[in-house]
N, C-alpha and C positions, 0 to 999 in steps of 0.2 A: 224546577224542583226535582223532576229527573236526572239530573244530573248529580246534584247532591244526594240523591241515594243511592246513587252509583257511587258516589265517593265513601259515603256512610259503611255500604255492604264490602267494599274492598279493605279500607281501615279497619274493618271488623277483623274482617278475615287476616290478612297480612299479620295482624297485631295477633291477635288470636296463637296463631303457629308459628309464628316468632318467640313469645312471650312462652311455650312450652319448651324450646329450647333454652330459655334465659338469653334472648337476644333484643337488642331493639327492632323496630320494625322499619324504620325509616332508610336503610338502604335498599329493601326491598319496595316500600310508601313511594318515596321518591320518583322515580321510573317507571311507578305503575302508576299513580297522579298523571304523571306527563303523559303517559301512552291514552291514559281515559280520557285528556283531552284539555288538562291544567297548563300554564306556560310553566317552562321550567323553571323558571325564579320562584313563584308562586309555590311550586310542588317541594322545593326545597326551604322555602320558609314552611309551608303546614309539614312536611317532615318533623324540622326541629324542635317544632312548636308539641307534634304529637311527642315527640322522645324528651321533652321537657317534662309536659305532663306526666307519662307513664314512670320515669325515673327518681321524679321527687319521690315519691311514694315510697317504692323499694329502697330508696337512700335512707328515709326516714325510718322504716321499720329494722334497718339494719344496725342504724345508729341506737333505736330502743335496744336490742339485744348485745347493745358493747361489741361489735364486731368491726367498728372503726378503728384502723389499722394508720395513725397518721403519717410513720415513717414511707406507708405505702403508697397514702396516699394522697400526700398534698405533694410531692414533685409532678404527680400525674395531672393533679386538678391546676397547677401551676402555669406548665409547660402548654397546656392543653386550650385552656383560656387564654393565654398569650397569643399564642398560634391558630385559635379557632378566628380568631378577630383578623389576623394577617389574608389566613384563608380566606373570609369571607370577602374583603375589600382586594385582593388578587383578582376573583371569580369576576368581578365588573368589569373589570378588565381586556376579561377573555371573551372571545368570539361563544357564544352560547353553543354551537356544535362541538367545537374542541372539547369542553367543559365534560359535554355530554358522552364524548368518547372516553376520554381519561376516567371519567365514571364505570359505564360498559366494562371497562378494560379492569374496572379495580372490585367490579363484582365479581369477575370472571377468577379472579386470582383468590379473593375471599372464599368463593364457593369450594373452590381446589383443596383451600386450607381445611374449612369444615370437613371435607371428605377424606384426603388424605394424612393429614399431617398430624404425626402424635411427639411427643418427646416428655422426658423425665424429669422429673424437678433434678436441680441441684443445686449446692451451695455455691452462694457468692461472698464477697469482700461488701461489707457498706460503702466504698465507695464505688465500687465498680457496679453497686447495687441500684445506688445514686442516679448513676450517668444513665445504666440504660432507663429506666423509668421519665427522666428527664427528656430522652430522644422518644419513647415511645410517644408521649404525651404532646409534644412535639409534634409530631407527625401523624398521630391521631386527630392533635385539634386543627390542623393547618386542612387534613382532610372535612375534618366537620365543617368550616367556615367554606369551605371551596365546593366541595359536593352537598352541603345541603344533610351530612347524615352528622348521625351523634356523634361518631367517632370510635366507640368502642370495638364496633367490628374493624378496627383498625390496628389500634392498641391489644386487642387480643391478641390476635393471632400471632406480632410481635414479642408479647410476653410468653406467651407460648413457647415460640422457638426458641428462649434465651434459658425456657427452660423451669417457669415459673406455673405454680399450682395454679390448675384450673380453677378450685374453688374457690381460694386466695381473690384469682381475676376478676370472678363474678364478682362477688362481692364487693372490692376495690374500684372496679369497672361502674358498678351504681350509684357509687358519688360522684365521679368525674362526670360522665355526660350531664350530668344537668347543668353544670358549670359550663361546659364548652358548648353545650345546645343554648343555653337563653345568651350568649354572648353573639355566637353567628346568627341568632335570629334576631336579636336587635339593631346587629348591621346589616340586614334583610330589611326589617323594617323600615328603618331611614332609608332604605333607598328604591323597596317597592311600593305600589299600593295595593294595601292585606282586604282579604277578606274576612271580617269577622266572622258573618256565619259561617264560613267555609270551616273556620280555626275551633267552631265551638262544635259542627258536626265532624271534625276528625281527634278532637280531644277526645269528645262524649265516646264514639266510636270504639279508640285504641285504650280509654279508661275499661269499656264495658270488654275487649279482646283480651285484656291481659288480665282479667278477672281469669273470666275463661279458661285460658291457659294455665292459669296459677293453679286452677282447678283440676282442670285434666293431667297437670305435673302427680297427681296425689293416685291415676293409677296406671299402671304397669306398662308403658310402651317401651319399646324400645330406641335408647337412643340413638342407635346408627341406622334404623329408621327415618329418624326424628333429621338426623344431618344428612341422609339421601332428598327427603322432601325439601328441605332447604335448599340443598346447592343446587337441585333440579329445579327452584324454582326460580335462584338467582342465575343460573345458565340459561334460563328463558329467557327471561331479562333482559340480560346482557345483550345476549345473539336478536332479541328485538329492535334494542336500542342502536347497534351498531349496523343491522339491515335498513333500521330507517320506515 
């Protein structure tokens, strides 16, 4: 039982300061699972399993307030789901270290992004609006089924660079992972064996995290703060995972 509330108090936390940035937790979850001591298959099915949980919620409350945008986003929830399933039956495939470095390698780039990278919204064409949502989604959900995360930190930063509102993203962003999380985790499923309590101490966990978070959103931090803490904790990460 030690072990599970090592996993309880990290789901906490992880989810916790994630969720104050409006992020999911599981590209962080993921690799910190594995280092606690989970196998990595495992760590990347309870990942999806938590960014399942915590994203119906906020999809649901967003859809109460009419801020469902479908033009925006069902190419995303499309492409995502298609591609989150490819990903995950790819990942069997691969040698479990490779897996684990191309991961390393793509927090390292994500955290970059959070720190540095800003850019402007600007107009596009609907079809050329089309296309990129459609590759984003793409390659967010090939990422989810392959490394075990929701995808979002994927597809952000993507739409980011092409130039698209941040708020827009969130927002958009929290219908899509639940689509492309319960699809690579049910080809997780078939093809590990889960642990249930594990699945109900990291739901219950990153449920009670992102309360949390949602909470502390209401006072005053600062958010380049908020994305130093982040990319500094996924540059740990990363540089852990790839040391070995």
């Amino acid at each position: 039982m030690i072990e599970y509330q090592l996993y309880f108090i990290l789901t906490l936390f992880l989810s916790t300061i994630f969720a104050i940035a409006g992020l999911g937790s599981a590209v962080a979850l993921v690799p910190g699972l594995n280092i606690a001591g989970l196998t990595f298959d495992l760590s990347r099915a309870s990942g999806l399993f938590v960014n399942s949980v915590t994203t119906i919620t906020t999809s649901y409350l967003n859809l109460k307030k009419q801020l469902f945008d479908l033009t925006f986003v069902a190419p995303l929830v499309i492409s995502s789901v298609i591609f989150a399933y490819i990903g995950a039956q790819i990942s069997f495939l691969v040698d479990t270290e490779i897996v684990k470095t191309v991961f390393a390698y793509t927090l390292l780039i994500i955290a970059s992004m959070i720190l540095f990278f800003k850019k402007p919204s600007v107009e596009r064409s609907t079809k050329r609006n089309r296309a990129i949502l459609l590759f984003a989604g793409s390659i967010g959900g090939i990422f989810s089924g392959f490394l075990g995360i929701g995808g979002g930190s994927i597809i952000s930063p993507i739409l980011l660079l092409f130039g698209y509102d941040a708020k827009k993203i969130a927002i958009g962003i929290s219908f899509v992972i639940p689509f492309s999380s319960i699809v690579a985790f049910i080809s997780y499923a078939n093809h590990i064996e889960l642990d249930y309590l594990l699945l109900a101490i990291v739901g219950v966990a990153a449920y009670i995290g992102g309360m949390i978070g949602n909470y502390i959103l209401h006072f005053k931090i600062s958010s380049q703060m908020i994305k130093k803490i982040l990319a500094l904790a996924l540059y740990t990460i990363a540089i852990k995972m790839l040391l070995g």
